[in-house]
BASEFI-932472 format. One record per residue: residue in three letters; z, x, y of N, C-alpha, C in turn. Coordinates in steps of 0.1 Angstrom, whole numbers, plus 2048, in hexadecimal, padded with zeros to 3 digits. Example, Ala and Ser with C-alpha at 12.3 -4.5 7.8 and 13.67 -1.06 7.14 Angstrom:
ALA84E8847C784E87B7D384E8847DF SER8478807EA8478897F584F881800 
% end
This chain:
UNK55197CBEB54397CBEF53D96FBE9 UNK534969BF052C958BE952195EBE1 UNK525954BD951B95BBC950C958BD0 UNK50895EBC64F6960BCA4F5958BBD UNK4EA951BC14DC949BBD4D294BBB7 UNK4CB94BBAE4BE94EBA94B3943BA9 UNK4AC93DBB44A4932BAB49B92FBA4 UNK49692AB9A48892AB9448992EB88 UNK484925B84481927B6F485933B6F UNK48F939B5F487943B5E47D94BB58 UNK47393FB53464946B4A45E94CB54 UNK460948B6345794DB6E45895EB6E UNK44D96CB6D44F975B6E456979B7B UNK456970B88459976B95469975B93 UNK46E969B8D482966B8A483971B85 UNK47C974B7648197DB6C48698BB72 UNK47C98FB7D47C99AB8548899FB8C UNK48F992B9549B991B9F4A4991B94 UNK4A3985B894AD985B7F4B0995B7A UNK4A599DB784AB9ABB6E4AD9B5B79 UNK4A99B5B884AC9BBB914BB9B6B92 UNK4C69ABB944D69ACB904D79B3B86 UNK4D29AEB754D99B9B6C4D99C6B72 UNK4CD9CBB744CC9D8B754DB9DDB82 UNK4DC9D7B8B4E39DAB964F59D4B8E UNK4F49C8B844FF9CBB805079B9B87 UNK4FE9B4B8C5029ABB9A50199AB91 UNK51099AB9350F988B8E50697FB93 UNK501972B8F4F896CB9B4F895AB8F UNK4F7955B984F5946B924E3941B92 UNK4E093DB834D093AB854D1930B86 UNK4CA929B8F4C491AB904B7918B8D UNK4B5913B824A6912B7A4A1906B7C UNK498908B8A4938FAB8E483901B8F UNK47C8F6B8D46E8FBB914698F9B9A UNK45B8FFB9D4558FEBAC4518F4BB4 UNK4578F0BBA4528E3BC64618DBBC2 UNK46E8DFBBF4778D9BBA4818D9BC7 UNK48A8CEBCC48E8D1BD749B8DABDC UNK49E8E1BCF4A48ECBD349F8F7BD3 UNK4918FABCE48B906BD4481902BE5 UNK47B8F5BE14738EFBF24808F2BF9 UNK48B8F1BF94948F6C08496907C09 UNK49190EC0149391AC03485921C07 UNK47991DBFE46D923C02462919C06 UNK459919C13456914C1744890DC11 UNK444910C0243A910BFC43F90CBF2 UNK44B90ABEE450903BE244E911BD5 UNK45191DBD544D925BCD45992BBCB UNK45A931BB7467935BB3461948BB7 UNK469951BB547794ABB548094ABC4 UNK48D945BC3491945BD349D94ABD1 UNK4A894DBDD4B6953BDE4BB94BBE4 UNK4CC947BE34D1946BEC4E2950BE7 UNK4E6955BF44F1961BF54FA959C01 UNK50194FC0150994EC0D501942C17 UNK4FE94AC224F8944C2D4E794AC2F UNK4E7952C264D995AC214CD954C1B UNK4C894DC184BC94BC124AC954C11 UNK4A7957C0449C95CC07491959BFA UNK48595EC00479957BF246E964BF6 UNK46C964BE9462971BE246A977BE2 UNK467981BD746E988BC7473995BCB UNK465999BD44669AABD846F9A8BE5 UNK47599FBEE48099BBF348C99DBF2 UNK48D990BE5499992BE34A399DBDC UNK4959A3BD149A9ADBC949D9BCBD2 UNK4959BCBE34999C7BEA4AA9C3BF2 UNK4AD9B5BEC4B79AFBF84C19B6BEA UNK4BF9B2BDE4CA9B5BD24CC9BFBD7 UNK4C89CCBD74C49D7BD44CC9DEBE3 UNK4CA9D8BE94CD9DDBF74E09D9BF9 UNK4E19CDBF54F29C6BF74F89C8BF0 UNK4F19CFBE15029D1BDB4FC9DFBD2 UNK5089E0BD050D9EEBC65059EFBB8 UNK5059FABB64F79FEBA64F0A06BA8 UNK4E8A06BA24DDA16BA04CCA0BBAA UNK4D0A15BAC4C0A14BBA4B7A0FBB4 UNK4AFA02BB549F9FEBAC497A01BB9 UNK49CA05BC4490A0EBCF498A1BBD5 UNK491A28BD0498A34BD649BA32BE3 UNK4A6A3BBEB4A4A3BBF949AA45BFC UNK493A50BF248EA5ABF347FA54BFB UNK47AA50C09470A4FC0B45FA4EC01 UNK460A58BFD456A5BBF3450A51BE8 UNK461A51BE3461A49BD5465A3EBD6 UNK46FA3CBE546BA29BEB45BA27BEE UNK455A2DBF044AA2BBF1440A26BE7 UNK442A2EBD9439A2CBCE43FA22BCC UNK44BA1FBC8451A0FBC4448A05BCC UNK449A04BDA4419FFBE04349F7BDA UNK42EA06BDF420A05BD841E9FABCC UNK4219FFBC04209FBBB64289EBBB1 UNK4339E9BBC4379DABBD42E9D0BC5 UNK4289D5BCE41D9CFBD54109D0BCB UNK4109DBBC03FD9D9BB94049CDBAE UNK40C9CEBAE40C9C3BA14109B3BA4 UNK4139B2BB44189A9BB64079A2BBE UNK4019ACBC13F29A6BCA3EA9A5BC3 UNK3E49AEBB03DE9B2BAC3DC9B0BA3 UNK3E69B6B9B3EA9B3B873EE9A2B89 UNK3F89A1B923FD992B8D3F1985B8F UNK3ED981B973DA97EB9C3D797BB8C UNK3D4988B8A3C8987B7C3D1983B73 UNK3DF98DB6D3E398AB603EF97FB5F UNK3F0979B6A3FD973B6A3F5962B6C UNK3F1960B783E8958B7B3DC954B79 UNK3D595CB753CB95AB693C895BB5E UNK3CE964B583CD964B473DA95DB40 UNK3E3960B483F2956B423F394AB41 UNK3F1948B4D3EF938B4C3E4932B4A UNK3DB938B4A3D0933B3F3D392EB35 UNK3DC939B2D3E3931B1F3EF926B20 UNK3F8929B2A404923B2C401917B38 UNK3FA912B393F390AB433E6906B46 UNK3E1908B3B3D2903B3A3CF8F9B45 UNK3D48F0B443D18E1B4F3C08E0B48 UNK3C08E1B393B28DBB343B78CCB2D UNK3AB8BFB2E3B28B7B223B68B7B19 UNK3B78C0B123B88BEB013C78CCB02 UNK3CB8CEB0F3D68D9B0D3D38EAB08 UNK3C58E7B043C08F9AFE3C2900B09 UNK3BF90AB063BC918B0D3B2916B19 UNK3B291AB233A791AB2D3A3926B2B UNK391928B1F389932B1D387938B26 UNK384930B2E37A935B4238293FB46 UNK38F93BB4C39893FB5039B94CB4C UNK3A194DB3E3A3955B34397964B36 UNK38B960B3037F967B3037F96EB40 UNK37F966B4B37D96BB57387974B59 UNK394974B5439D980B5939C98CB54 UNK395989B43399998B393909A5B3E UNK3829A6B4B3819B5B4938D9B8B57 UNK3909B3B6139B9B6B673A79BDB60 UNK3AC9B2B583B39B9B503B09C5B4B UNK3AA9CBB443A49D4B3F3A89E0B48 UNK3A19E0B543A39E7B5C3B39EBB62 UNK3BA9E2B623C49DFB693CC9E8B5E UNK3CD9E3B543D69EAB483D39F8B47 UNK3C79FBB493C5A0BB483C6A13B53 UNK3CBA0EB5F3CEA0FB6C3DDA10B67 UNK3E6A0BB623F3A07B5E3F7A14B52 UNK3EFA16B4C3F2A1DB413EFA2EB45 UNK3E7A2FB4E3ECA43B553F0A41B5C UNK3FCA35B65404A3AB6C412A3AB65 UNK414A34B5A41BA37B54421A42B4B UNK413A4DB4640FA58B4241FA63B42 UNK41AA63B53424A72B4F42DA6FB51 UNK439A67B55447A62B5844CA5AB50 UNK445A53B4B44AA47B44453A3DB4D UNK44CA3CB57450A34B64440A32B6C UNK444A27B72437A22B7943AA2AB87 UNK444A2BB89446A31B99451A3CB9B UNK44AA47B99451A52B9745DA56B8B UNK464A5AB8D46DA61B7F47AA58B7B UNK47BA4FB83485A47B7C482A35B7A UNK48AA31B76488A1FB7548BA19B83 UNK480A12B88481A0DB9847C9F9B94 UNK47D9F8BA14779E9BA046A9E5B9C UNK4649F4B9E4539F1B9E4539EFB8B UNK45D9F3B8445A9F3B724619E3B74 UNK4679DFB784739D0B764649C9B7B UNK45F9CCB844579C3B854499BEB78 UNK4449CDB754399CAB6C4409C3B5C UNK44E9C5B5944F9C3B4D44E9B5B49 UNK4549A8B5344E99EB4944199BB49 UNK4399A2B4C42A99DB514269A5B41 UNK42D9B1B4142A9B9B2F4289ADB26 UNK4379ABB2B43B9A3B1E436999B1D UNK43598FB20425986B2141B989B1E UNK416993B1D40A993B1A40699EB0B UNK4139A1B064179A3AFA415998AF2 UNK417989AF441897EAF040C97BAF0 UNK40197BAF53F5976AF13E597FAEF UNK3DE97CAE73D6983AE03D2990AE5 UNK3C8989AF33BD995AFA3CA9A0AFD UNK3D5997B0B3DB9A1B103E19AAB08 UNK3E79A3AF93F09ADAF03EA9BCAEB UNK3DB9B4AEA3D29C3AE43CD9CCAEC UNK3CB9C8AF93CD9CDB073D89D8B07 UNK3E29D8B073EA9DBB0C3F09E9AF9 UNK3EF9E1AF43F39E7AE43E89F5AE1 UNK3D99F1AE83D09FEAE73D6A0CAF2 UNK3DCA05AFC3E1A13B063EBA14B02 UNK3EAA21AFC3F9A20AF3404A26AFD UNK400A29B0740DA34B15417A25B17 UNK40CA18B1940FA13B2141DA07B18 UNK410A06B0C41DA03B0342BA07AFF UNK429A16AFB437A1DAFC43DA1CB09 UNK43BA16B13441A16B1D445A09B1C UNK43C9FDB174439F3B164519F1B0B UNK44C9F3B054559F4AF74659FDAFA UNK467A0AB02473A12B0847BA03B12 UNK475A02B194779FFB2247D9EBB21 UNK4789E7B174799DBB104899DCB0C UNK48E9E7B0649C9E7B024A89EAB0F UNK49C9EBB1A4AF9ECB224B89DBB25 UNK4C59E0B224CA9D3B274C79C7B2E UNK4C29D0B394C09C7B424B09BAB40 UNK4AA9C1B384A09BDB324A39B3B29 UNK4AA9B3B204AF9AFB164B99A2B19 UNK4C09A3B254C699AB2C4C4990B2C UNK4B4990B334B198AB3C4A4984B34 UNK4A1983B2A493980B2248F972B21 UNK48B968B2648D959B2C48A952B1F UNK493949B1E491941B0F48393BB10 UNK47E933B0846E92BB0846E91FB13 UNK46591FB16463914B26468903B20 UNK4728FDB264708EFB204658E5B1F UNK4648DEB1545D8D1B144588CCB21 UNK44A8CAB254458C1B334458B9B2D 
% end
C-alpha cells in the first residue's frame, strides 16, 4: 500500500489532530513539515492551509477529512462509532470546536501570543483581551460536557477528544487560558487522563523553529 502523507508543521493543532488520529489507529504515515502557502501543501489545498494528505493517487485538506479518511481505510479502534447516535455527538462536537472554540482560542488568543504581528514582537493585548470572556464561556461549556463520561462525546475516546486536546494543551501554556482551564477542575482532570495516552504522548510537537 503507498504510504500516507501528513503535511504541515507539527505545532499546528489541525496536523497534531490527524497526526494522533494514526497513533491512535496504529497507522504509519510520513510527515512533511512544510508551512502554509508552501508548495507542497498550495498543490494539495486550494488556500494554501495545513494540514493536507496525500495516500497514493488520493489527496485531501481539512483535518476532520482526513482524520474521517484514517479512520475509515485502515484497521484500529473507531475515533467515530458506527453507532449513528454517537457518530453523531463526535460530529457535533468536532464541528463546535472546529467553527467555535478554535476562532476564539486558537486564532485569537494563541496567536495573539505566538504571532502577535506587533512591532516590538509582544503580546497583542487587543487581541488577547477580546477573546478571554468567550473563552470563559467556551471552557465552561467544555467542562459539563465532560462531567459525566469523562469523554467529550459519549462513553468512550472518539475524534471529537483528539481534536480538543492540543488546543488544552496550549492553553495550559499560557497565563489567562492556563487559569481558565485549571479553575474547571472536570475539565482539567480530563485534560491531565487523557494527556498520558500514547498516542498523545507520541505525537507532542517539539518548539516551532526560528523565523
Amino acid at each position: 500500500m503507498a504510504n500516507l502523507k501528513i503535511i504541515g508543521v507539527p505545532q499546528s493543532n489541525f496536523v497534531w489532530v490527524v497526526r494522533m488520529a494514526c497513533a491512535e489507529k496504529g497507522v504509519p504515515y510520513e510527515l512533511v513539515p512544510v508551512r502554509p502557502h508552501t508548495p507542497e501543501i498550495d498543490a494539495v489545498h486550494p488556500l494554501g492551509r495545513i494540514p493536507g494528505m496525500r495516500h497514493g493517487d488520493l489527496a485531501l485538506f481539512e483535518s476532520k477529512a482526513i482524520a474521517t479518511y484514517i479512520d475509515r481505510a485502515f484497521p484500529g479502534p473507531k475515533l467515530i462509532p458506527d453507532d449513528p447516535a454517537q457518530a453523531g455527538l463526535v460530529e457535533q462536537w468536532v464541528s463546535f470546536i472546529n467553527t467555535t472554540l478554535d476562532p476564539v482560542m486558537v486564532r485569537g488568543y494563541l496567536l495573539a501570543y505566538f504571532f502577535p504581528g506587533t512591532p516590538d514582537g509582544a503580546p497583542d493585548r487587543a487581541r488577547i483581551d477580546a477573546a478571554l470572556p468567550a473563552m470563559r464561556q467556551q471552557i465552561g461549556i467544555l467542562d459539563r460536557a465532560v462531567t459525566a463520561t469523562g469523554f467529550l462525546a459519549g462513553p468512550a475516546f472518539t475524534l471529537a477528544d483528539i481534536d480538543l486536546l492540543p488546543i488544552l494543551y496550549y492553553l495550559l501554556r499560557l497565563p489567562e487560558g492556563g487559569e481558565m482551564v485549571k479553575e474547571h477542575r472536570n475539565l482539567h482532570t480530563y485534560y491531565e487522563r487523557h494527556a498520558e495516552r500514547p498516542s498523545f504522548k507520541a505525537t507532542v510537537p517539539p518548539p516551532p523553529p526560528a523565523r
